[in-house]
C-alpha positions in Angstrom: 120.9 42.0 98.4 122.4 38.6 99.7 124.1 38.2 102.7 128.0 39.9 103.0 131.0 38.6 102.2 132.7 40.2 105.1 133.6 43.3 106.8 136.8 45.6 104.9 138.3 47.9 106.6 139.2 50.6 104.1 142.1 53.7 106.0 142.8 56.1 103.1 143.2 59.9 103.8 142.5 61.1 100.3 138.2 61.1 100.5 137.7 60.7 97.2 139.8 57.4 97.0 137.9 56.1 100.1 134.8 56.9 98.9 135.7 55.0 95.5 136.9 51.6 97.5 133.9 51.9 99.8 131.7 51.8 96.8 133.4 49.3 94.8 133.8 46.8 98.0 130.1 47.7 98.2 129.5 46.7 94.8 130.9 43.4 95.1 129.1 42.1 98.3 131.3 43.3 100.6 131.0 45.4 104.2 132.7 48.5 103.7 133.9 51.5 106.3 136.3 53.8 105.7 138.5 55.9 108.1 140.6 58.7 107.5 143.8 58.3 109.3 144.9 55.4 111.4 144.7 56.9 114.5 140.7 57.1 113.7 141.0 53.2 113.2 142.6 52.3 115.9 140.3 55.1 118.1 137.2 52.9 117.0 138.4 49.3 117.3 137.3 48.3 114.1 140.4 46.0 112.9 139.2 43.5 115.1 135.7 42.7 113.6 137.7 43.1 109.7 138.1 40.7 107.3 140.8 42.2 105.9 142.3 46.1 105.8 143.3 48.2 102.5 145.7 50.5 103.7 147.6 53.6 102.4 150.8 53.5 102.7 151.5 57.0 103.0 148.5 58.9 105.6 148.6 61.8 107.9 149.6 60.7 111.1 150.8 57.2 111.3 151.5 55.6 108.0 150.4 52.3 107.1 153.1 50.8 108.4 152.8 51.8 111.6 149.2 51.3 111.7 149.6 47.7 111.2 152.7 47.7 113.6 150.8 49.0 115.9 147.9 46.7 115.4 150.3 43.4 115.8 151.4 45.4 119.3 147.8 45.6 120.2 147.0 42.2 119.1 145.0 42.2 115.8 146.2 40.6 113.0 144.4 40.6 109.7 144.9 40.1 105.9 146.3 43.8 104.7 146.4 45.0 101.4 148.7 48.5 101.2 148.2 50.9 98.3 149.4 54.1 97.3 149.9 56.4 94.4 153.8 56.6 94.7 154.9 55.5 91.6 158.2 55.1 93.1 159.5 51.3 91.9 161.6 50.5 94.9 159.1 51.2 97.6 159.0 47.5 98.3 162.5 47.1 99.0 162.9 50.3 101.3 159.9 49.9 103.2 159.2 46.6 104.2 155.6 45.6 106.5 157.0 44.3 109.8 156.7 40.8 109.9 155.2 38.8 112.6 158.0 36.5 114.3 155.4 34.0 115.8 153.6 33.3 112.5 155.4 34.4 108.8 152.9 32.8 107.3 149.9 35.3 108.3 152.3 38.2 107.9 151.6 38.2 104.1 150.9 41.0 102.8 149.5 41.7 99.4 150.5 45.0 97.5 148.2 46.6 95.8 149.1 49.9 93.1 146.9 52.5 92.4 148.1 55.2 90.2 145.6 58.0 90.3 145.5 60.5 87.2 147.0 63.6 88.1 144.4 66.1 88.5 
């Protein structure tokens, strides 16, 4: 296998869905690990060394939100991509990523939708 493409950090509580992202980031050349909750990320100190998170929006614990408020506090900053299964159009608009005052520009934050088949 050729060299990686970089190091995803991948915080989804529902295993199945982490286990899929870990493979397909796997797949495409990517370093992928995959926490549970956000308090596990932030335990292990992994943000730092990322490339880039994928983060649920809605976890156990602190939600993705938080995680990547709490992140900014600690100061790691990295690409984020939120996802989530809530079909609920106007999640955008009520619940906004906090936005980092010294640069707007790295504060981007792609969304990301999954809907997952109801089992």
């Amino acid at each position: 296998m050729s060299a990686s493409k970089g190091n995803i950090v991948v915080v989804e509580d529902d295993p199945a869905m982490r286990l899929a992202l870990g493979r397909f980031l796997k797949a495409c050349g990517f370093r992928a690990q995959g926490f549970d909750s956000a308090e596990e990320l932030l335990e292990d100190g992994a943000a730092a060394n990322a490339s880039c998170l994928i983060v649920d929006i809605h976890l156990t614990g602190l939600s993705g939100f938080e995680l990547l408020k709490e992140l900014r506090k600690r100061g790691t900053e990295r690409p984020t991509i939120f996802i989530t299964a809530d079909e609920d159009s106007s999640l955008p608009s009520r619940s906004r990523p906090p936005v980092s005052s010294r640069n707007p520009l790295s504060a981007r934050v792609s969304w990301l939708r999954f809907v997952r088949r109801s089992r």
